[in-house]
Backbone atoms as SQL, in Angstrom:
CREATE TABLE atoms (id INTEGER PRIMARY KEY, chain TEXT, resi INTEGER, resn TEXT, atom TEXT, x REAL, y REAL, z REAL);
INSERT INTO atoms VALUES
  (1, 'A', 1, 'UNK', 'N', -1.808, 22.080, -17.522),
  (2, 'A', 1, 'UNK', 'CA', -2.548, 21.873, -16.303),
  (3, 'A', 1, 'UNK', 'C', -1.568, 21.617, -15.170),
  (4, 'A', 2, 'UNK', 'N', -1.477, 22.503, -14.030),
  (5, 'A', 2, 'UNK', 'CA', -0.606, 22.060, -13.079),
  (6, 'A', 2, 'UNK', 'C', -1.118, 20.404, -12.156),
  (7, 'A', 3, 'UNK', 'N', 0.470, 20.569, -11.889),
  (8, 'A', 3, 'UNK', 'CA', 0.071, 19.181, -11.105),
  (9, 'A', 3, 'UNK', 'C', 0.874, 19.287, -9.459),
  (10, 'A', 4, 'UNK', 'N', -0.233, 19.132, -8.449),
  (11, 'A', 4, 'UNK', 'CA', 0.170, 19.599, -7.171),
  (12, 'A', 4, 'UNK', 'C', 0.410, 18.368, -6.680),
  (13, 'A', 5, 'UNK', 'N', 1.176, 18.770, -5.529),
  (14, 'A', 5, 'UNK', 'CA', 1.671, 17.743, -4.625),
  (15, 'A', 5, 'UNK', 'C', 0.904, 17.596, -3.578),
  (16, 'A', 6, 'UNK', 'N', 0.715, 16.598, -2.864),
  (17, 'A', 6, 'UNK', 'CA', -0.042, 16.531, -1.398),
  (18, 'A', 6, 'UNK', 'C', 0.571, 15.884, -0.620),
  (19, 'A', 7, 'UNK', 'N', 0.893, 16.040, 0.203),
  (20, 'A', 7, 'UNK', 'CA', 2.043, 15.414, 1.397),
  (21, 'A', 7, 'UNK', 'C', 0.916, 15.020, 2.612),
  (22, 'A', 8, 'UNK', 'N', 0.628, 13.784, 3.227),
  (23, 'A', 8, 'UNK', 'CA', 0.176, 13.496, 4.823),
  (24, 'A', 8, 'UNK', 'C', 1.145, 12.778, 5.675),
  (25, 'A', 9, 'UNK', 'N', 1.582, 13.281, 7.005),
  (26, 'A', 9, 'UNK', 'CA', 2.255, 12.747, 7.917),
  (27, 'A', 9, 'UNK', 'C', 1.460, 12.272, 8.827),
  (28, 'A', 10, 'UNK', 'N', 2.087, 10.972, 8.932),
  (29, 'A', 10, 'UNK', 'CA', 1.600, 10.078, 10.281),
  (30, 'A', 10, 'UNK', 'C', 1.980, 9.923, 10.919),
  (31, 'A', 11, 'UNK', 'N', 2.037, 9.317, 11.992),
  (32, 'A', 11, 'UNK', 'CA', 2.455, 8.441, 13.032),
  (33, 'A', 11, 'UNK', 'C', 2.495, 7.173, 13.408),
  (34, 'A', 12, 'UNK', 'N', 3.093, 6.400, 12.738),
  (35, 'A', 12, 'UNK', 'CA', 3.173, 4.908, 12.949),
  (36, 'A', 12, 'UNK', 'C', 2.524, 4.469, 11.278),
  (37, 'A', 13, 'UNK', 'N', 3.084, 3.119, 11.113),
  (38, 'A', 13, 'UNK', 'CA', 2.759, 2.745, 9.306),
  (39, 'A', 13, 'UNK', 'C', 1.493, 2.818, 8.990),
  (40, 'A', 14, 'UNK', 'N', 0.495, 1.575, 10.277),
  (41, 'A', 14, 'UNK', 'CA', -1.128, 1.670, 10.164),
  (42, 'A', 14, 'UNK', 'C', -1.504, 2.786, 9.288),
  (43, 'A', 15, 'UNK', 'N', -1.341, 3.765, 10.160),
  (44, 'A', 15, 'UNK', 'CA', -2.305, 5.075, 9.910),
  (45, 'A', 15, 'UNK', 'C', -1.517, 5.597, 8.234),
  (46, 'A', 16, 'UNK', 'N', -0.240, 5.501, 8.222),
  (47, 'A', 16, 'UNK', 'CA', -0.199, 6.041, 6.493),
  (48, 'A', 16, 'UNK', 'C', -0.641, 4.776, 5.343),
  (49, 'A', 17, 'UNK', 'N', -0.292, 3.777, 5.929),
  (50, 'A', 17, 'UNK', 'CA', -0.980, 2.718, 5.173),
  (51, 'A', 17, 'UNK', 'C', -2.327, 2.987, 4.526),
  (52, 'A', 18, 'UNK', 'N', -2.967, 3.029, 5.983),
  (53, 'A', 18, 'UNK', 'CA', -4.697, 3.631, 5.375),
  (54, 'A', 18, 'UNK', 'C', -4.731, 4.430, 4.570),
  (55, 'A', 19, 'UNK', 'N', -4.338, 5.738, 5.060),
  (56, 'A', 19, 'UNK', 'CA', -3.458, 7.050, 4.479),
  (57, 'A', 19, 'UNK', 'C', -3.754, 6.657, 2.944),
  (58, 'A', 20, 'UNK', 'N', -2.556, 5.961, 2.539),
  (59, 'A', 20, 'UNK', 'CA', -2.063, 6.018, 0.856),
  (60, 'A', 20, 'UNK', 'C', -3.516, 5.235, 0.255),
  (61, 'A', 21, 'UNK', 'N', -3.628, 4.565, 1.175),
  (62, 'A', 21, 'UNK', 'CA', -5.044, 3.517, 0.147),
  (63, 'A', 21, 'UNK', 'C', -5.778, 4.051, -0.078),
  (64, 'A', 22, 'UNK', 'N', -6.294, 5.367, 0.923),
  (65, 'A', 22, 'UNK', 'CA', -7.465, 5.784, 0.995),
  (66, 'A', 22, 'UNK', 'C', -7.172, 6.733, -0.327),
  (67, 'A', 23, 'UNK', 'N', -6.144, 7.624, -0.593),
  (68, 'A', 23, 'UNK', 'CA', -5.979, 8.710, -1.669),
  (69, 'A', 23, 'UNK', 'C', -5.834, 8.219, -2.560),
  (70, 'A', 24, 'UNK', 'N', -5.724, 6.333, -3.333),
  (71, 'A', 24, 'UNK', 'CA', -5.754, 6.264, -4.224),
  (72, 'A', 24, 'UNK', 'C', -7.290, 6.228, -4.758),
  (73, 'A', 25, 'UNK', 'N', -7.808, 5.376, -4.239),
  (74, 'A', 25, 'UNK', 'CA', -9.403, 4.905, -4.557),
  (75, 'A', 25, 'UNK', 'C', -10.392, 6.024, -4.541),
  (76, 'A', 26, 'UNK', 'N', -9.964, 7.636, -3.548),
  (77, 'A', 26, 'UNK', 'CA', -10.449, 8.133, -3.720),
  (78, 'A', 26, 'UNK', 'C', -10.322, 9.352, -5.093),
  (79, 'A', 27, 'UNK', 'N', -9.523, 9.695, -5.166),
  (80, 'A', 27, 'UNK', 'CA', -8.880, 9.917, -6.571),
  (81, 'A', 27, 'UNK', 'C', -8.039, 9.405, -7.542),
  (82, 'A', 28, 'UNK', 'N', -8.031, 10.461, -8.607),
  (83, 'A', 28, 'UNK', 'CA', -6.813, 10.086, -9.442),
  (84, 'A', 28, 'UNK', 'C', -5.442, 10.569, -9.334),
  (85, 'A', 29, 'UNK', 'N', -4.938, 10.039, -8.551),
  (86, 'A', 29, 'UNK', 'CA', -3.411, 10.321, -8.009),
  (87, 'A', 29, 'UNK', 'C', -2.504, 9.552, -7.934),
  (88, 'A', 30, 'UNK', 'N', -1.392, 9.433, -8.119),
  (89, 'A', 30, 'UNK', 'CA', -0.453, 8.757, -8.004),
  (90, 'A', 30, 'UNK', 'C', 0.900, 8.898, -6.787),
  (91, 'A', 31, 'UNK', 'N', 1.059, 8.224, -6.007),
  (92, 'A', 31, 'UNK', 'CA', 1.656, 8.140, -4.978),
  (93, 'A', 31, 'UNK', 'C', 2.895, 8.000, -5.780),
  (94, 'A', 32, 'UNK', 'N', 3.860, 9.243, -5.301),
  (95, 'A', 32, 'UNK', 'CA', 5.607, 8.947, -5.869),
  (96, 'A', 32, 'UNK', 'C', 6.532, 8.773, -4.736),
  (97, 'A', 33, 'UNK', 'N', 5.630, 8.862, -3.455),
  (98, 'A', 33, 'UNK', 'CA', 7.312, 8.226, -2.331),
  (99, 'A', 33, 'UNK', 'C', 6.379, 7.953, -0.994),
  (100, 'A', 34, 'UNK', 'N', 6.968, 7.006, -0.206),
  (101, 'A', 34, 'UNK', 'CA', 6.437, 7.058, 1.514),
  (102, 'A', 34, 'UNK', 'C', 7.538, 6.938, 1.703),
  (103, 'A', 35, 'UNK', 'N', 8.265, 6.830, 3.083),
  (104, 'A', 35, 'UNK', 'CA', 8.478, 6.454, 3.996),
  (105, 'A', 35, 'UNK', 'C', 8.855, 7.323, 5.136),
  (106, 'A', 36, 'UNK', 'N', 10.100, 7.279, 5.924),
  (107, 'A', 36, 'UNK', 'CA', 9.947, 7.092, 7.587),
  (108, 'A', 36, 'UNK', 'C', 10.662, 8.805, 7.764),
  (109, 'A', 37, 'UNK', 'N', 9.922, 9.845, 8.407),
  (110, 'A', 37, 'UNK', 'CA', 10.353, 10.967, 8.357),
  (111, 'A', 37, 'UNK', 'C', 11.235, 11.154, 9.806),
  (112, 'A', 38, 'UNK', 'N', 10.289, 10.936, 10.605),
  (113, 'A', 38, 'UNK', 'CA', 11.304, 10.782, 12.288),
  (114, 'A', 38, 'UNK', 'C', 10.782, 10.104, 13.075),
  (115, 'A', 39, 'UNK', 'N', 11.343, 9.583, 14.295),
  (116, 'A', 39, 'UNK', 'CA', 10.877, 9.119, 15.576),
  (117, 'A', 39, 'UNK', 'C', 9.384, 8.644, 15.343),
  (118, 'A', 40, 'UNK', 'N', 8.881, 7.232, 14.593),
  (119, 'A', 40, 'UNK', 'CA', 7.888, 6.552, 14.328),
  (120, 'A', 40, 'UNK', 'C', 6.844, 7.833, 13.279),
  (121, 'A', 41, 'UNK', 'N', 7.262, 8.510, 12.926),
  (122, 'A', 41, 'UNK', 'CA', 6.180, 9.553, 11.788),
  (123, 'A', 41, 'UNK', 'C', 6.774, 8.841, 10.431),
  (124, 'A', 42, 'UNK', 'N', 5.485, 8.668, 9.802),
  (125, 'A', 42, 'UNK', 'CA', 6.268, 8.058, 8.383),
  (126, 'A', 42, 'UNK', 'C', 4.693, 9.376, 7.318),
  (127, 'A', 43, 'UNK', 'N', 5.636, 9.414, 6.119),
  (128, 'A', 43, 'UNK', 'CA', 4.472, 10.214, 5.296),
  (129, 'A', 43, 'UNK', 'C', 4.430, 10.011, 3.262),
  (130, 'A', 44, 'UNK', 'N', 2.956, 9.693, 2.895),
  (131, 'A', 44, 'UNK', 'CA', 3.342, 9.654, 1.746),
  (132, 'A', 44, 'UNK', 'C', 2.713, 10.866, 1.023),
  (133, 'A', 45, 'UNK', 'N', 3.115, 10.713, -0.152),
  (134, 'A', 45, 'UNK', 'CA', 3.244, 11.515, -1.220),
  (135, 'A', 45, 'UNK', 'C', 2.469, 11.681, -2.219),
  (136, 'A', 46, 'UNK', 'N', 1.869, 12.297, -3.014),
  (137, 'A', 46, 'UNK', 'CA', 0.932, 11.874, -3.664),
  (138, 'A', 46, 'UNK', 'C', 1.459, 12.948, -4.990),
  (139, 'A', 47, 'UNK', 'N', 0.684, 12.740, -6.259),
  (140, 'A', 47, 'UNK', 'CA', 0.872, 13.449, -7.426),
  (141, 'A', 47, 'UNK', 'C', -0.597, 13.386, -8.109),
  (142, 'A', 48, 'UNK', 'N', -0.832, 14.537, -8.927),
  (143, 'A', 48, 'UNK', 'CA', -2.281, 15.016, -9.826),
  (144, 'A', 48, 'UNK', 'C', -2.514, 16.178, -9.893),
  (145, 'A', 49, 'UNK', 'N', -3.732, 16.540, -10.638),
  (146, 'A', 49, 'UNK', 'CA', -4.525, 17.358, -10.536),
  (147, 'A', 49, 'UNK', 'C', -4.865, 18.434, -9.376),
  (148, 'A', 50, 'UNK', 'N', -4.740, 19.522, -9.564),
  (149, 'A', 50, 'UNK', 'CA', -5.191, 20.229, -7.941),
  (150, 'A', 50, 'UNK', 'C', -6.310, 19.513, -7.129),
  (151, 'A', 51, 'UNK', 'N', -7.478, 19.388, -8.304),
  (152, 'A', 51, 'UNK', 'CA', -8.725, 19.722, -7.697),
  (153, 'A', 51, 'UNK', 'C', -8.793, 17.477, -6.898),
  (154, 'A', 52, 'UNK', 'N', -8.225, 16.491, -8.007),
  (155, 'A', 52, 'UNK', 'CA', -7.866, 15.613, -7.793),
  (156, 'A', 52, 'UNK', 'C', -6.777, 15.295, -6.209),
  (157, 'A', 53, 'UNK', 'N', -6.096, 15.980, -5.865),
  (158, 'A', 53, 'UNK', 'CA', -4.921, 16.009, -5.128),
  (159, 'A', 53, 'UNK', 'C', -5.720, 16.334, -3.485),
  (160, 'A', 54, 'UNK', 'N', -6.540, 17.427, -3.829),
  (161, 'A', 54, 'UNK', 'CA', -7.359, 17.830, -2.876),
  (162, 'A', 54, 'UNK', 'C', -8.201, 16.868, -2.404),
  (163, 'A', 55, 'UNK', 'N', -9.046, 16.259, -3.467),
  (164, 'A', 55, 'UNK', 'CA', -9.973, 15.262, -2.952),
  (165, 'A', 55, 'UNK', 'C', -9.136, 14.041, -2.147),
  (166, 'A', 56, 'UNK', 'N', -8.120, 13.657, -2.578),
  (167, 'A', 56, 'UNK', 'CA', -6.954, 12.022, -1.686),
  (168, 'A', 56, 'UNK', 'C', -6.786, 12.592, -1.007),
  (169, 'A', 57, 'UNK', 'N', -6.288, 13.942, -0.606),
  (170, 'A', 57, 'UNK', 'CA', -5.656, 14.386, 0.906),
  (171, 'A', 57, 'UNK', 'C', -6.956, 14.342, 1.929),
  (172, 'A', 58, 'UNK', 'N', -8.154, 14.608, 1.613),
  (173, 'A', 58, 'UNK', 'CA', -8.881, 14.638, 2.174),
  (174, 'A', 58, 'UNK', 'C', -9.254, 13.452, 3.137),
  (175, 'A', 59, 'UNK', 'N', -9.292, 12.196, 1.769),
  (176, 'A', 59, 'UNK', 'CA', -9.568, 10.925, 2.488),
  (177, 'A', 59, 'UNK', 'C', -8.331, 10.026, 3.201),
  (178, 'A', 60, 'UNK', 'N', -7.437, 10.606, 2.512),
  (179, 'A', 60, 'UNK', 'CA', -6.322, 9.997, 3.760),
  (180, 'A', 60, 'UNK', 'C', -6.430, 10.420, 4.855),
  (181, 'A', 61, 'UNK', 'N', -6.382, 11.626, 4.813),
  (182, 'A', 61, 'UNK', 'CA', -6.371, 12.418, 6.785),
  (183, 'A', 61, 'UNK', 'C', -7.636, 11.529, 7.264),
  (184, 'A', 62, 'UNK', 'N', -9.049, 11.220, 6.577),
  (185, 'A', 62, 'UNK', 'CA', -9.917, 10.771, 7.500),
  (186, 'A', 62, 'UNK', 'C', -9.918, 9.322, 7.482),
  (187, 'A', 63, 'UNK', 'N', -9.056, 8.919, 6.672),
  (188, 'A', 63, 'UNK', 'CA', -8.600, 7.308, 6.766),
  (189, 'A', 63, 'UNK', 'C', -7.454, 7.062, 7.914),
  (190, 'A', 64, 'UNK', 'N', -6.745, 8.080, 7.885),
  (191, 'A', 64, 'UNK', 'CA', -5.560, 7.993, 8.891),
  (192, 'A', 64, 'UNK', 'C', -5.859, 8.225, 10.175),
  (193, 'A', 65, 'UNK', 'N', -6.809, 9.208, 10.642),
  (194, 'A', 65, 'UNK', 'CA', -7.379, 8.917, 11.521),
  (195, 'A', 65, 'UNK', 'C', -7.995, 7.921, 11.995),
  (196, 'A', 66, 'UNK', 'N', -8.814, 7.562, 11.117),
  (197, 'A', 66, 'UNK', 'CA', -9.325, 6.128, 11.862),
  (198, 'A', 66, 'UNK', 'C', -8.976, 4.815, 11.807),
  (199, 'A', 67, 'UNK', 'N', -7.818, 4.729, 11.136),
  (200, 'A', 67, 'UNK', 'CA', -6.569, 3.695, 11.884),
  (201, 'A', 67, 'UNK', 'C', -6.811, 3.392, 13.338),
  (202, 'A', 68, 'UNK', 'N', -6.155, 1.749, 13.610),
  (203, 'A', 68, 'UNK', 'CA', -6.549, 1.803, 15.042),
  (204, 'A', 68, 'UNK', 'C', -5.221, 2.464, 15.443),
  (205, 'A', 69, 'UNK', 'N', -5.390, 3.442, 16.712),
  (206, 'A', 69, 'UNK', 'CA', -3.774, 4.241, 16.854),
  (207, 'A', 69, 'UNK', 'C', -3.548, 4.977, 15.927),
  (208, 'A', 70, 'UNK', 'N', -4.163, 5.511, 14.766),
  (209, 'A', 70, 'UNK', 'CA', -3.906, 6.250, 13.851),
  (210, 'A', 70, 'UNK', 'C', -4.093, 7.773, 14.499),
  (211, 'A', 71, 'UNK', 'N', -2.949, 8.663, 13.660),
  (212, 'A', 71, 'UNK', 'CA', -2.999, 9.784, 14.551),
  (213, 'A', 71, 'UNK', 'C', -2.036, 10.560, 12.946),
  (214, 'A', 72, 'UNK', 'N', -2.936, 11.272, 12.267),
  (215, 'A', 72, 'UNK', 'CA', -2.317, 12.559, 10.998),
  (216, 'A', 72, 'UNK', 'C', -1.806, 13.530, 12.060),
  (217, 'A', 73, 'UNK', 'N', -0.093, 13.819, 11.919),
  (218, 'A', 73, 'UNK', 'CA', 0.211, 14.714, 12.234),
  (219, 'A', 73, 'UNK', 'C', 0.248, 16.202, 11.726),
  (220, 'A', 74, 'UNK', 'N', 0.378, 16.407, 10.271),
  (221, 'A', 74, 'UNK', 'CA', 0.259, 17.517, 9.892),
  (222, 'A', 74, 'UNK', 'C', -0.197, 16.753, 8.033),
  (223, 'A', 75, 'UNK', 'N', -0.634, 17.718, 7.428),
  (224, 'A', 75, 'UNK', 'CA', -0.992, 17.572, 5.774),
  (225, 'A', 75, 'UNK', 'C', -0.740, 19.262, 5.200),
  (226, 'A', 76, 'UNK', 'N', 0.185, 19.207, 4.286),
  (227, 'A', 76, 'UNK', 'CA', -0.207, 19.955, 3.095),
  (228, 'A', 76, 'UNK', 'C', 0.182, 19.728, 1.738),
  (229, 'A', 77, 'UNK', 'N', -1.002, 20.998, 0.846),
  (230, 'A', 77, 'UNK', 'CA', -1.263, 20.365, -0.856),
  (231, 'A', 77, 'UNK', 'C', -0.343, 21.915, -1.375),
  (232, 'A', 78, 'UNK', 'N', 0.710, 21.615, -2.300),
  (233, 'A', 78, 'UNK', 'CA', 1.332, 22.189, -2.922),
  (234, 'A', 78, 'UNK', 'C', 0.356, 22.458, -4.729),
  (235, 'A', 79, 'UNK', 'N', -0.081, 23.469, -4.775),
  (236, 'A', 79, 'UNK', 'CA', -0.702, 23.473, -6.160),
  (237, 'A', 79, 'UNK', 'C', -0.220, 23.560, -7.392),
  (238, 'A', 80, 'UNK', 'N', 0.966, 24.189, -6.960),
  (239, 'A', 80, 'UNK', 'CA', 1.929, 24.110, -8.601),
  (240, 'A', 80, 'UNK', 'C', 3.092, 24.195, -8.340),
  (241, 'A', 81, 'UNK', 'N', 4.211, 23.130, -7.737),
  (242, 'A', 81, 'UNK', 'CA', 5.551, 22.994, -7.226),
  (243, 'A', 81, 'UNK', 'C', 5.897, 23.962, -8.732),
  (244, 'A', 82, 'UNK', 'N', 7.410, 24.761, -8.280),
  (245, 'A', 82, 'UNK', 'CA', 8.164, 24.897, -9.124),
  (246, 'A', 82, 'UNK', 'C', 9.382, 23.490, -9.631),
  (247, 'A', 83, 'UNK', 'N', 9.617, 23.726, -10.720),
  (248, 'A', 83, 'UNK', 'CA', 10.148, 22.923, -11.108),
  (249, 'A', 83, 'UNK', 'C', 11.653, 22.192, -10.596),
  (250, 'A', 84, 'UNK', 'N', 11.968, 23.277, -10.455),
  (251, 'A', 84, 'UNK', 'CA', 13.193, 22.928, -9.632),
  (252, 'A', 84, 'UNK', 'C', 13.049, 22.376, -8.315),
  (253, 'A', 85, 'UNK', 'N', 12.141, 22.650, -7.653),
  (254, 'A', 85, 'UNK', 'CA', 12.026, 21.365, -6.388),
  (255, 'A', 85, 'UNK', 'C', 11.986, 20.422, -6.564),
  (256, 'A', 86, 'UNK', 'N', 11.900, 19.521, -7.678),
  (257, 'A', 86, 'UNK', 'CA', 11.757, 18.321, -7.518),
  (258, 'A', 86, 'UNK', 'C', 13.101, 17.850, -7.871),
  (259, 'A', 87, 'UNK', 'N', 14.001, 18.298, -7.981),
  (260, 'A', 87, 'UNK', 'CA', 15.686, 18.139, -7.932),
  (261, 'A', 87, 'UNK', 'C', 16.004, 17.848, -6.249),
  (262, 'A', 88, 'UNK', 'N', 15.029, 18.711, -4.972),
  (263, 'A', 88, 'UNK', 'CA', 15.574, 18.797, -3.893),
  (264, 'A', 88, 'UNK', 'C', 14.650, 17.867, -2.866),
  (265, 'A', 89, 'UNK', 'N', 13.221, 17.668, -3.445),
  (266, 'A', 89, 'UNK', 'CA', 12.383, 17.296, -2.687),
  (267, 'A', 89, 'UNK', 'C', 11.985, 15.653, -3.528),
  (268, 'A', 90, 'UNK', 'N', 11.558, 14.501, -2.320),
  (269, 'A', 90, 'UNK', 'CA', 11.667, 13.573, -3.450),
  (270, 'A', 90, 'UNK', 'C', 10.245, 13.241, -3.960),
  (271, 'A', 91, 'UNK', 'N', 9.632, 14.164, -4.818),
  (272, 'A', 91, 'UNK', 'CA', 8.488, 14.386, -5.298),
  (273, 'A', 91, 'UNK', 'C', 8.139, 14.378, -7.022),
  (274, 'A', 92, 'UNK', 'N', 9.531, 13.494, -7.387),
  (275, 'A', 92, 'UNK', 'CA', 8.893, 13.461, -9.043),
  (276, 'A', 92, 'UNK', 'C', 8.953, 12.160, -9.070),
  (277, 'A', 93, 'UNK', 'N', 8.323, 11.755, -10.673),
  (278, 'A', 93, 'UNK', 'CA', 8.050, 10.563, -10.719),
  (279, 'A', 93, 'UNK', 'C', 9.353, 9.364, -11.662),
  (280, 'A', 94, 'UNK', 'N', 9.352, 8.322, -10.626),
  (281, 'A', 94, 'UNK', 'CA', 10.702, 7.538, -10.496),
  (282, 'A', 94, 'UNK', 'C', 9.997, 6.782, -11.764),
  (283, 'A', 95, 'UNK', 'N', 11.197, 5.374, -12.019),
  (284, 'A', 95, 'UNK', 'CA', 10.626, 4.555, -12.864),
  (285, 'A', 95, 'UNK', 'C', 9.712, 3.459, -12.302),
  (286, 'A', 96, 'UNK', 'N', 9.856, 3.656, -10.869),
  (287, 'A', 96, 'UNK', 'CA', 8.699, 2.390, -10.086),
  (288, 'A', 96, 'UNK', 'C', 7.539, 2.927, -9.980),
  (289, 'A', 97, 'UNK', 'N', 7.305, 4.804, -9.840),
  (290, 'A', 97, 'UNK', 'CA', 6.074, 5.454, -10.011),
  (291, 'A', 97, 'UNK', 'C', 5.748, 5.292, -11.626),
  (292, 'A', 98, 'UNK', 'N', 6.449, 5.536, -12.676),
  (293, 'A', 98, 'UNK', 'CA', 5.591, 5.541, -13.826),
  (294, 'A', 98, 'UNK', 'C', 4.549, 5.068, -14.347),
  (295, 'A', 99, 'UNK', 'N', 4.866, 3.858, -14.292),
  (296, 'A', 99, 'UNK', 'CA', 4.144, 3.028, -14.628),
  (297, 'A', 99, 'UNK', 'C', 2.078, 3.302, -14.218),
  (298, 'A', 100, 'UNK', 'N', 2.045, 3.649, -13.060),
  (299, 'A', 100, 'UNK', 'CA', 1.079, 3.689, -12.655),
  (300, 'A', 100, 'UNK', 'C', 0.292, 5.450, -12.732),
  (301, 'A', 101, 'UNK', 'N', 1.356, 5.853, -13.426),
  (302, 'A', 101, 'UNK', 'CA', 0.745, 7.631, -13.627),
  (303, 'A', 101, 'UNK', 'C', -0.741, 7.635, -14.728),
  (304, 'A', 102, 'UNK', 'N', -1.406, 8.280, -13.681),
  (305, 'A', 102, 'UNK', 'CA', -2.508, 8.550, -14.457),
  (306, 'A', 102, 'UNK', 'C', -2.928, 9.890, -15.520),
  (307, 'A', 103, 'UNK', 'N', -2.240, 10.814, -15.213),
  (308, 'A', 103, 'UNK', 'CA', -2.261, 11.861, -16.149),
  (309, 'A', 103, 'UNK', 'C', -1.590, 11.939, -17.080);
């Protein structure tokens, strides 16, 4: 079963804060990285299921939006990274993500 990636960028912590909370509770996903991409944009990361991955991206963007000041700059869902990206991109799962992997 592939397992896609979902990436949301924000703008300021608020809004990814919401962001990550919202994609856990709403699916089964596991968050493997946040932080600070440029000039106040910070973005996290998520790991699962396509159809799972799809549903958290969803509710983060509309959680991140409604941050106060919350403002999603861009989102996309990777459906089946090749393997070798995750050598370049920091999108696999560490020993502080394990623990909490649901698949």
């Amino acid at each position: 079963m592939p397992i896609a990636v979902g990436v949301i960028e924000t703008l300021g912590f608020p809004a990814v804060l919401a962001a990550a909370d919202a994609m856990v509770k709403a699916a089964e996903v596991t968050i493997v990285y946040y932080g600070i991409c440029e000039s106040g944009r910070m973005m996290v990361v998520s790991r699962g299921q396509v159809a799972e991955v799809n549903r958290a991206v969803e509710a983060g963007i509309a959680a991140g939006e409604a941050a106060y000041g919350g403002k999603v700059i861009t989102h996309y869902i990777v459906p089946n990274p090749p393997e070798n990206i995750e050598t370049v991109l920091p999108i696999h799962f560490t020993s502080k993500s394990e623990p909490f992997r649901i698949f």
